[in-house]
C-alpha positions as CSV (number, residue, x, y, z in Angstrom):
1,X,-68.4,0.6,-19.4
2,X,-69.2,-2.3,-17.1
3,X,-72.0,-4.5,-17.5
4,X,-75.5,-3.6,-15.6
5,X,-78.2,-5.4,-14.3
6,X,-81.5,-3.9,-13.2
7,X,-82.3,-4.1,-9.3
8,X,-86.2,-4.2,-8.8
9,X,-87.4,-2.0,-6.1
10,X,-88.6,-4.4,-4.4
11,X,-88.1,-8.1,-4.7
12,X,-91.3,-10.4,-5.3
13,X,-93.5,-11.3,-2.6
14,X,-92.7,-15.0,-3.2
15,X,-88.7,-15.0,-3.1
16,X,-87.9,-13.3,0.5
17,X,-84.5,-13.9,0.1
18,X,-82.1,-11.7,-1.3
19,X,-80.3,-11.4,-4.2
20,X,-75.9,-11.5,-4.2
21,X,-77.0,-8.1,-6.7
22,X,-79.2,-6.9,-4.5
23,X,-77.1,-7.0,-1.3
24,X,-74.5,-5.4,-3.6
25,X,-76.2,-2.9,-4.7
26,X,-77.2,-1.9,-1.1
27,X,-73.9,-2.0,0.2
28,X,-72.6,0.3,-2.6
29,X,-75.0,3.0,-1.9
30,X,-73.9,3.8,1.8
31,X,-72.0,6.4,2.3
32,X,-68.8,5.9,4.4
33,X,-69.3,6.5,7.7
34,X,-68.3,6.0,11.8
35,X,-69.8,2.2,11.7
36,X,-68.3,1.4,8.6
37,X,-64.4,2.8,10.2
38,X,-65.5,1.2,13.2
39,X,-65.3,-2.3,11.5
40,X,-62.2,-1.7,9.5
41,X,-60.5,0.1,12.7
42,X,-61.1,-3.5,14.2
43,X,-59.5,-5.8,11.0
44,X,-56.8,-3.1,11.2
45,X,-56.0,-2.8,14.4
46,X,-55.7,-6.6,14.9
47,X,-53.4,-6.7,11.7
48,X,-51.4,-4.7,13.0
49,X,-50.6,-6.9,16.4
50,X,-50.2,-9.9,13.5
51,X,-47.6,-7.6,12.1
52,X,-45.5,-7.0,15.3
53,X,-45.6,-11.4,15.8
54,X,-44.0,-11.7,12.1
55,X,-41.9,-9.0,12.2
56,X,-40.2,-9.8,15.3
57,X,-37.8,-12.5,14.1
58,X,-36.1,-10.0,11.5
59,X,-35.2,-7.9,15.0
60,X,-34.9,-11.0,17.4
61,X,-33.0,-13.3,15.0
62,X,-29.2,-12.2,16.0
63,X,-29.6,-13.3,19.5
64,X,-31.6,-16.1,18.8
65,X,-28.1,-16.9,16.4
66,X,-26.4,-16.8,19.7
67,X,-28.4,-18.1,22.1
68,X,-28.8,-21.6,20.3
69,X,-25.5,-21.1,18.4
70,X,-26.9,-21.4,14.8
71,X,-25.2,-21.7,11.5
72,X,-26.0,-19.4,8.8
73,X,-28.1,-22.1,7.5
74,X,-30.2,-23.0,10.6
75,X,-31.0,-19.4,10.8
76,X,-32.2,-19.4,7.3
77,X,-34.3,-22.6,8.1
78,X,-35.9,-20.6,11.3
79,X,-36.7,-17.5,9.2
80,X,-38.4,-19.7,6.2
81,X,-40.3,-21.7,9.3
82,X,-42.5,-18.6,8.9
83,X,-43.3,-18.8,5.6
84,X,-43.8,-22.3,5.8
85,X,-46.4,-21.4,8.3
86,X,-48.1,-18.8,6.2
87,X,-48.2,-21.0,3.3
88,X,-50.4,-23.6,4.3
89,X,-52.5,-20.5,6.7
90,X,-53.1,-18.8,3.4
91,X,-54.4,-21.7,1.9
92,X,-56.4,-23.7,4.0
93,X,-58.1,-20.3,5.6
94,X,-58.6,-18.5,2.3
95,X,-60.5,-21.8,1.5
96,X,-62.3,-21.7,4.8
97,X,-63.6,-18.7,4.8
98,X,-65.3,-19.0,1.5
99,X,-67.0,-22.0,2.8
100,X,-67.6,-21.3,6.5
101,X,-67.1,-17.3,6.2
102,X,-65.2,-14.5,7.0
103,X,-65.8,-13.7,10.6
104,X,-65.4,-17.3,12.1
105,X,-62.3,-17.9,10.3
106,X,-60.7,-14.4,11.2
107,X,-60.8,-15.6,14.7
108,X,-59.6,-18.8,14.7
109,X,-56.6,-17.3,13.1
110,X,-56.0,-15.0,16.2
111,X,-56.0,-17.9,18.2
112,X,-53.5,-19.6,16.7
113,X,-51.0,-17.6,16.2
114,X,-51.6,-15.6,19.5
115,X,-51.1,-19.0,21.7
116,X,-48.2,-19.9,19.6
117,X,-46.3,-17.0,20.6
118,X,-46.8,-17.3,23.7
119,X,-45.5,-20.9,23.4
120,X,-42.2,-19.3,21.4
121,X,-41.8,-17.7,24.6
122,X,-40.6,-21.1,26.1
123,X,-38.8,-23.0,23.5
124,X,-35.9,-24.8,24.6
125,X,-34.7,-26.3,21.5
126,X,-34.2,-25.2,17.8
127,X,-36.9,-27.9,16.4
128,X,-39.3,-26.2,19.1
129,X,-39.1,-22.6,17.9
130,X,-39.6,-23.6,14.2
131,X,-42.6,-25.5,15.3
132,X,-43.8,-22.3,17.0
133,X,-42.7,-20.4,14.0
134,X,-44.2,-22.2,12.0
135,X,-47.9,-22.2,13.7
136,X,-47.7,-17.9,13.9
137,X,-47.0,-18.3,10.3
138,X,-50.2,-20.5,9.9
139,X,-51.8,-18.0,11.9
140,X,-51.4,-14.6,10.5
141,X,-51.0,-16.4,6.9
142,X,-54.7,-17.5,7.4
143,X,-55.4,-14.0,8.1
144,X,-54.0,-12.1,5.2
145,X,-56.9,-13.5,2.7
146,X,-59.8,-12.9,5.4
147,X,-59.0,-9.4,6.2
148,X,-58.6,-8.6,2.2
149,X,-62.0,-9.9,1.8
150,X,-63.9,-8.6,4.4
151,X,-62.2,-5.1,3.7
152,X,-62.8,-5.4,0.1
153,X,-66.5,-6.4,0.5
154,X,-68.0,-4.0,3.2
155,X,-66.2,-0.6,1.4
156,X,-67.6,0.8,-1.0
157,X,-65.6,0.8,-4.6
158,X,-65.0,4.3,-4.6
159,X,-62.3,4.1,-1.6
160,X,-61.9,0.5,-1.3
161,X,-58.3,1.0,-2.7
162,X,-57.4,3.3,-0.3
163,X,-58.7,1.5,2.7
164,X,-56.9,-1.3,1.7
165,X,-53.9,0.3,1.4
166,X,-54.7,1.8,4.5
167,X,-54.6,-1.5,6.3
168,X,-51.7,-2.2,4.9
169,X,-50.3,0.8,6.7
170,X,-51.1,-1.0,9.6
171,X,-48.4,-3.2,8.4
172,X,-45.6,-0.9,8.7
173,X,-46.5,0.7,11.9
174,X,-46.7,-3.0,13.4
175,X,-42.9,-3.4,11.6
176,X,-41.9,-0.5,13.6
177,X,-43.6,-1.0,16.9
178,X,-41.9,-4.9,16.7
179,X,-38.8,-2.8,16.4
180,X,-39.4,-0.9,19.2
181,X,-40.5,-3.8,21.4
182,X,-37.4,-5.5,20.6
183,X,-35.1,-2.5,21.5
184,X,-36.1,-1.7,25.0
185,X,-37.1,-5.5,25.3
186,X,-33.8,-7.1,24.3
187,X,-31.5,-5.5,26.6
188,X,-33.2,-5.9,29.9
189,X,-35.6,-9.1,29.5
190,X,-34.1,-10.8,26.5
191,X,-35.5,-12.3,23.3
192,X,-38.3,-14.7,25.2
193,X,-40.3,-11.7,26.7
194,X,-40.5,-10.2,23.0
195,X,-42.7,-13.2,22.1
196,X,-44.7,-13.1,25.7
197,X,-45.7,-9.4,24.7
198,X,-46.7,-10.3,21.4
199,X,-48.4,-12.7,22.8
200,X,-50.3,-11.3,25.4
201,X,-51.8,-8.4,22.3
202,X,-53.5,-11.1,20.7
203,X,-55.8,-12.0,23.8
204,X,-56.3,-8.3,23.4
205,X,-57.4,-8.0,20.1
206,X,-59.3,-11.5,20.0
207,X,-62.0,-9.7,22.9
208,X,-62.3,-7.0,19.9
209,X,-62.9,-9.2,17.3
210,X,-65.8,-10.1,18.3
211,X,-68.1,-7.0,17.5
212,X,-67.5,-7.8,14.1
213,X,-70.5,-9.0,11.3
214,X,-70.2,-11.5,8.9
215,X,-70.1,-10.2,5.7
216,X,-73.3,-9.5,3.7
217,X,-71.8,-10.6,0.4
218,X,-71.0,-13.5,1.4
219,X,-73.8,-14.4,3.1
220,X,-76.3,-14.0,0.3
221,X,-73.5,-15.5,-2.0
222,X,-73.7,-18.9,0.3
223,X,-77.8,-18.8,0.0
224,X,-77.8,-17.9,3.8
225,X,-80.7,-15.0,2.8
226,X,-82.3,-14.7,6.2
227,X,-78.6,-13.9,7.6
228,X,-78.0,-12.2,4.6
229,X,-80.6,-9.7,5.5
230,X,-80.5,-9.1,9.1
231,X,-76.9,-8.2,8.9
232,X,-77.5,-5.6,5.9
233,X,-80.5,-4.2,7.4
234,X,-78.5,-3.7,10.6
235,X,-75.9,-1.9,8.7
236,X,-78.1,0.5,7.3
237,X,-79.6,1.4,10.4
238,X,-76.2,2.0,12.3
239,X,-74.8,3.7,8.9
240,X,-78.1,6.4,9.5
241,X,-77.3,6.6,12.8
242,X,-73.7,7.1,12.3
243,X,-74.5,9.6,9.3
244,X,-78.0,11.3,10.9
245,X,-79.4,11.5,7.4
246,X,-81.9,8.7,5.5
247,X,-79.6,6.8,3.0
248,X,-79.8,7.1,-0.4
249,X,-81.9,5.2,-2.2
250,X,-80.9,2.1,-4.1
251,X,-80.3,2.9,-8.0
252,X,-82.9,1.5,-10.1
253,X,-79.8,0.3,-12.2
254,X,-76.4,-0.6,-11.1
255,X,-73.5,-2.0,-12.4
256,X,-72.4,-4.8,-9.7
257,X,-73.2,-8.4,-12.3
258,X,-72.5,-9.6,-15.5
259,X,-75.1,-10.0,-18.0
260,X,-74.5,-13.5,-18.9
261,X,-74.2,-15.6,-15.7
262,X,-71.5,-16.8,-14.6
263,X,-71.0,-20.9,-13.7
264,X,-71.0,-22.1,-10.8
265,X,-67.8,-23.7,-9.8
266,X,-66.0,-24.6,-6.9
267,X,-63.7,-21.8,-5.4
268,X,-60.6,-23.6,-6.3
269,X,-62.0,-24.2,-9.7
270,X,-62.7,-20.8,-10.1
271,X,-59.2,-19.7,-9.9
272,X,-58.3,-21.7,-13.1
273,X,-61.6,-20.8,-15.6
274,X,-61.0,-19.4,-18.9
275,X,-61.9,-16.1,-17.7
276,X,-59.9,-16.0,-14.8
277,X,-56.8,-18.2,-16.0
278,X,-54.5,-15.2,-17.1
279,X,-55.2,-13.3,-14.0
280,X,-54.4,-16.3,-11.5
281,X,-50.9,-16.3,-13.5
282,X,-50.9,-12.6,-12.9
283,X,-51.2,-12.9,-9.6
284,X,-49.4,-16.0,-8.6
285,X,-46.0,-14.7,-9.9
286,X,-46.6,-11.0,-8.6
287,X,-47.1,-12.4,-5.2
288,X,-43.5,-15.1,-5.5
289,X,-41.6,-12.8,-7.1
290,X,-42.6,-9.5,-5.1
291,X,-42.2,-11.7,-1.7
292,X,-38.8,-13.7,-2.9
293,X,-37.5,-10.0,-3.3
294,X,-39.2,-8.5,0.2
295,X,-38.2,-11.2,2.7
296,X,-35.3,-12.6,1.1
297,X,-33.6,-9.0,2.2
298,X,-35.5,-8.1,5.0
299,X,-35.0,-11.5,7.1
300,X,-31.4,-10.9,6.6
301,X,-30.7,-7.2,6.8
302,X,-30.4,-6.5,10.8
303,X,-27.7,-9.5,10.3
304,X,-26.0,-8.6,7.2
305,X,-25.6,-4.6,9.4
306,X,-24.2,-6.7,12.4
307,X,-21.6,-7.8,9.5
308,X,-21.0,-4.5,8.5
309,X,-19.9,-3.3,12.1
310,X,-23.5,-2.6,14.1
311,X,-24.2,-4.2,17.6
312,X,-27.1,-6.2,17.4
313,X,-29.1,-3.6,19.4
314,X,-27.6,-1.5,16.8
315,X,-28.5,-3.2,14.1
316,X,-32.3,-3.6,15.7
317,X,-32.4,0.4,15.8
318,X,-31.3,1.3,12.7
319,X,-33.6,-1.3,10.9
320,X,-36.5,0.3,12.9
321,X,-35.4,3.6,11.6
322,X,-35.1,3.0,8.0
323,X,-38.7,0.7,8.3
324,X,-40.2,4.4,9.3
325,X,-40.2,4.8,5.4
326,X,-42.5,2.0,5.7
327,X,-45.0,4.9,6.8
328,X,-45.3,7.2,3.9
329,X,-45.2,4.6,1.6
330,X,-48.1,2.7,2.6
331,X,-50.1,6.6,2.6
332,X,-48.5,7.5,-1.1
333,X,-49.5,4.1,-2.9
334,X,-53.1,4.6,-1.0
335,X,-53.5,8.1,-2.9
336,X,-52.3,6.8,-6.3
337,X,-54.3,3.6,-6.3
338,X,-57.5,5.5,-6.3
339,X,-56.2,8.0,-8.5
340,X,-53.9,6.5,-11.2
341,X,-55.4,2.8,-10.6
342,X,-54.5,-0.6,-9.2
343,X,-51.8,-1.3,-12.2
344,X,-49.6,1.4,-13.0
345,X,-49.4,1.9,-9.2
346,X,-48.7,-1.5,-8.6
347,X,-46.0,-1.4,-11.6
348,X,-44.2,1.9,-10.3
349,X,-43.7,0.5,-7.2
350,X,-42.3,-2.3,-7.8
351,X,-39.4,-0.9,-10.6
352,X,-38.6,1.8,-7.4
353,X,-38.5,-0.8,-4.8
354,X,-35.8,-2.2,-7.2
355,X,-34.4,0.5,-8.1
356,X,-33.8,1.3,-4.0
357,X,-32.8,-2.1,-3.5
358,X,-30.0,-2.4,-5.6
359,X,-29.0,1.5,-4.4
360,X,-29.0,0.2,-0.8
361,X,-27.1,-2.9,-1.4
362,X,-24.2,-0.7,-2.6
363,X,-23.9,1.6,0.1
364,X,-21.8,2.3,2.2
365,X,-19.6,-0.3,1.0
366,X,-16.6,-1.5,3.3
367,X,-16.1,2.4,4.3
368,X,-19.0,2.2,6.7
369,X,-16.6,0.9,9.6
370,X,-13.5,3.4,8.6
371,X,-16.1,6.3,8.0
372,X,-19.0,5.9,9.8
373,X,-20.8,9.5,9.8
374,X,-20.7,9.4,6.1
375,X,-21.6,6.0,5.5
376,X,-24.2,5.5,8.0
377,X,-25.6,8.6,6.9
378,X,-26.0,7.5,2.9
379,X,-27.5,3.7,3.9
380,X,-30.0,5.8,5.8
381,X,-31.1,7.6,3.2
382,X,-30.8,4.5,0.5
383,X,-32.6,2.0,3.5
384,X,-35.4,4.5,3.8
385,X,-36.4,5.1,0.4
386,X,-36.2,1.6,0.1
387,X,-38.2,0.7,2.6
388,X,-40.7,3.4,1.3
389,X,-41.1,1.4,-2.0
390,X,-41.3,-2.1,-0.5
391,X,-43.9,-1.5,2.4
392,X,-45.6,0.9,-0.6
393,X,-45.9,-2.2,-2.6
394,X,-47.6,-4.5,0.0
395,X,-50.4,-1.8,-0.1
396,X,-50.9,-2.4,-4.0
397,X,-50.9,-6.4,-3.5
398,X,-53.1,-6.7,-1.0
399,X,-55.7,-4.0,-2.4
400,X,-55.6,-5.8,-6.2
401,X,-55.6,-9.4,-5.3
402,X,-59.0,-9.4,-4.3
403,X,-61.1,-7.5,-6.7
404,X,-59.6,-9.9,-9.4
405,X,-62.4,-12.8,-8.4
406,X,-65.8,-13.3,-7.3
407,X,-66.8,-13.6,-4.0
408,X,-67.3,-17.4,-3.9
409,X,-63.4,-17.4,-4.8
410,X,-62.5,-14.3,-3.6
411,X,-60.5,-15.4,0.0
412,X,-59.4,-18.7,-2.0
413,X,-58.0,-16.3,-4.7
414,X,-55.8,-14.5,-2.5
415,X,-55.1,-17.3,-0.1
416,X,-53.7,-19.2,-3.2
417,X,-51.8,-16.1,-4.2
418,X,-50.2,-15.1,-1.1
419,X,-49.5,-18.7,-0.9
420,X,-47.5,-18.7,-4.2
421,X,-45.9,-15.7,-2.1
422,X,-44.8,-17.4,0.8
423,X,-43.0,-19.9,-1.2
424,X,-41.1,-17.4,-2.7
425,X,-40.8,-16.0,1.4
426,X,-39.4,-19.2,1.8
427,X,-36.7,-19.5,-0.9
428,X,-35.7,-15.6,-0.6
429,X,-33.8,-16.3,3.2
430,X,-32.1,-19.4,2.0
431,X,-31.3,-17.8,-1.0
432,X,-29.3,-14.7,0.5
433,X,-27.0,-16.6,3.0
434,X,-25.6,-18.6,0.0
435,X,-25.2,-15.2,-2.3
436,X,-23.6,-13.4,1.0
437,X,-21.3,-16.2,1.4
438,X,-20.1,-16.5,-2.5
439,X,-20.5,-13.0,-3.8
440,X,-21.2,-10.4,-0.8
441,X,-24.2,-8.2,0.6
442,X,-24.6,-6.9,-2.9
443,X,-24.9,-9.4,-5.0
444,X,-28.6,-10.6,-2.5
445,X,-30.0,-7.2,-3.3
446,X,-29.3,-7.5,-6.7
447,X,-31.1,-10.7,-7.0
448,X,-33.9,-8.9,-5.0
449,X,-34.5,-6.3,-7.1
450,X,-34.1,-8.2,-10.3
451,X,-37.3,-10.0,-8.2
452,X,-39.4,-7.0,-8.2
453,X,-38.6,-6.0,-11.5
454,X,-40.1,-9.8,-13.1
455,X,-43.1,-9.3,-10.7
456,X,-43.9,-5.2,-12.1
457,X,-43.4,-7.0,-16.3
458,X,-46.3,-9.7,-14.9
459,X,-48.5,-6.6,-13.9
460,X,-48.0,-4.5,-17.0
461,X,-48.4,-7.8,-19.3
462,X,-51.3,-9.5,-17.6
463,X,-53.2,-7.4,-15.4
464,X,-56.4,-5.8,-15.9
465,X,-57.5,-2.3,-14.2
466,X,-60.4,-2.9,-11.3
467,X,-60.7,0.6,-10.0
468,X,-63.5,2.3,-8.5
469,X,-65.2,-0.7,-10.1
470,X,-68.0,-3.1,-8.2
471,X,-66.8,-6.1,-7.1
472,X,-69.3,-7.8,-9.0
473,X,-68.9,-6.1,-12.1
474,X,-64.6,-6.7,-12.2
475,X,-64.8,-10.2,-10.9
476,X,-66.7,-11.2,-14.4
């Protein structure tokens, strides 16, 4: 059982401001409603543009090869540019956000990225479009940790999984639509107008942005009581409204603290306390192993299908295609989180996603030229369920790494995370030209796989279950 605290019904007359148990316990007590999908609708929907921006280099990268006549090893450098990018976005916004909050940071991000794009539009030099690349990865890097949070603290524990994973949905359908873009884009306008349409979405979504609240939690967690407050209070109100029924009433006792206080310690310092330790390993090694695996094959696979025989509208197509698995992935690991819990879900699905990995890297083989109905047919079917596996396991990442710290860590926690995850982005394209060039296609989905497999023993080993579970009560 988790530990419990007592909320008072009401707070003494001499201490206005609110509680960080208080506000918890107040937030855990609505009932999910319009306003409540209205706020996530608006962190999902703008993930999903960041999605299309990162995504378009794995379907824009073979005519970027032959537009600046790259090597195999400039076009790893341009791919890991990326990473780069969402390396030092994951840290220095997770960071930010527990110190300036949630809302502020979440749209600085958009910024960033969103003029950056734009600017990608108009590189006329290799060193350029890294530098662009580079500053979209700082962008939608410094977003990943924000959105977690924010998602994680305004939805109740009973489907906070699920929205999670949701958002990560948002993911896959951005994969696709940057698939799509590129395929009617490509032929007619070229690579360049891919990045100006991308680019154009983010002014879009920034004007949405801006409805959004600051988070309650976090509020009250920074001593900003008053602030604290008037945003819960208007929650409430628009959650009646939304529902047309008087809330519940806030339990007399509720499990969202631990008895014994905890210290209080920087965010970064949080990360590496004795009750924390083992689950910052857990979590550093899921995310660099998980991500070495992910983006060391999917930066390279519309290439590795041009070697096979494709076109490289071709290859864009079929990648699109397969990423459709993407879809019921996300929605499968969304059920089984809330139902069979954040670790053995997180576990499965990364022993499938190598399981499919290594299946995909052998099909097909050198008949796919000779025979294509056959061949094509069978990497279909192999790139699909692989993609199902991989996107599925992106859900179960970005819905753990959160719950697993308090909320004055809790963006610097999975900002360090995905940033340990992004190095392994980094290494994972370099990697796989080197294996293609000494040992073939299948020898860089072997190595992938063999990535997801360390990262699912780190879960089992070191992980702890947070589900349906108060933030407050799993992050002590």
């Amino acid at each position: 059982m988790p530990p419990t605290v007592d909320i008072p019904a009401a707070r003494p007359q001499e201490d206005a401001r609110p509680r960080v148990s208080d506000i918890a316990a107040r937030l855990e007590r609505l009932p999910m409603s319009g306003y409540q999908r209205r706020i996530f609708a608006i962190i999902a929907s703008a993930w999903l543009v960041d999605q299309i921006d990162v995504a378009l280099l794995t379907f824009l990268l073979g005519s970027i090869v032959v537009a600046f006549g790259l090597t195999p090893t400039e076009a790893g450098q341009l791919a890991a540019m990326t990473f780069a990018g969402q390396l030092v976005g994951n840290i220095l916004a997770g960071t930010a956000s527990d110190r300036f909050g949630r809302k502020a940071v979440f749209q600085v991000t958009m910024v960033v990225w969103g003029l950056a794009s734009l600017a990608a539009a108009a590189a006329w030099s290799l060193p350029v479009l890294m530098a662009c690349r580079f500053l979209i990865g700082a962008g939608v890097g410094g977003e990943a940790p924000v959105a977690q949070a924010m998602v994680s603290e305004i939805v109740p524990a009973s489907v906070r999984g699920k929205y999670i994973a949701i958002m990560e949905g948002f993911w896959a359908v951005g994969y696709v639509l940057s698939g799509a873009i590129s395929f009617f884009v490509l032929p007619y306008l070229g690579w360049r107008w891919a990045f100006v349409v991308v680019g154009l979405l983010s002014l879009v979504m920034l004007a949405v942005r801006r409805s959004m609240p600051e988070s309650p939690r976090w509020l009250a967690e920074a001593g900003r009581g008053a602030e604290a407050e008037a945003v819960m209070a208007t929650m409430e109100r628009a959650v009646e409204r939304a529902t047309g029924r008087p809330l519940p009433p806030v339990p007399a006792t509720m499990a969202v603290a631990a008895v014994r206080p905890a210290p209080r310690l920087g965010a970064v310092a949080t990360l590496f306390a004795p009750e924390y330790r083992l689950r910052t390993v857990m979590a550093f090694g899921l995310w660099f192993f998980a991500l070495i695996g992910f983006f060391g094959l999917n930066s390279w696979i519309a290439v590795l299908l041009k070697e096979r025989g494709f076109s490289i509208v071709g290859s864009v197509g079929f990648v699109t295609l397969i990423t459709l698995g993407g879809i019921p992935g996300f929605a499968a690991a969304a059920l089984l989180l809330e139902r069979a819990g954040r670790k053995p879900t997180t576990a499965l699905f990364l022993v499938c996603a190598a399981a499919s990995a290594y299946l995909y890297g052998n099909a097909g083989g050198d008949a796919v030229l000779t025979v294509a109905g056959v061949a094509v047919t069978w990497l279909f079917v192999a790139g699909f369920v692989m993609q199902f596996f991989m996107f599925g396991m992106w859900s179960c990442l970005y819905a753990y790494t959160p719950e697993l710290y308090p909320t004055r860590a809790r963006a610097t926690g999975a900002g360090f995370a995905s940033a340990f995850g992004r190095i392994g982005a980094i290494l994972g394209p370099m990697i796989v030209p080197v294996l293609v060039r000494d040992h073939g296609p299948a020898t860089a989905f072997q190595v992938g796989a063999g990535g997801f497999l360390i990262a699912a023993l780190l879960v089992l080993i070191l992980g702890v279950e947070t589900r349906g579970k108060v933030l407050e009560a799993v992050s002590h």
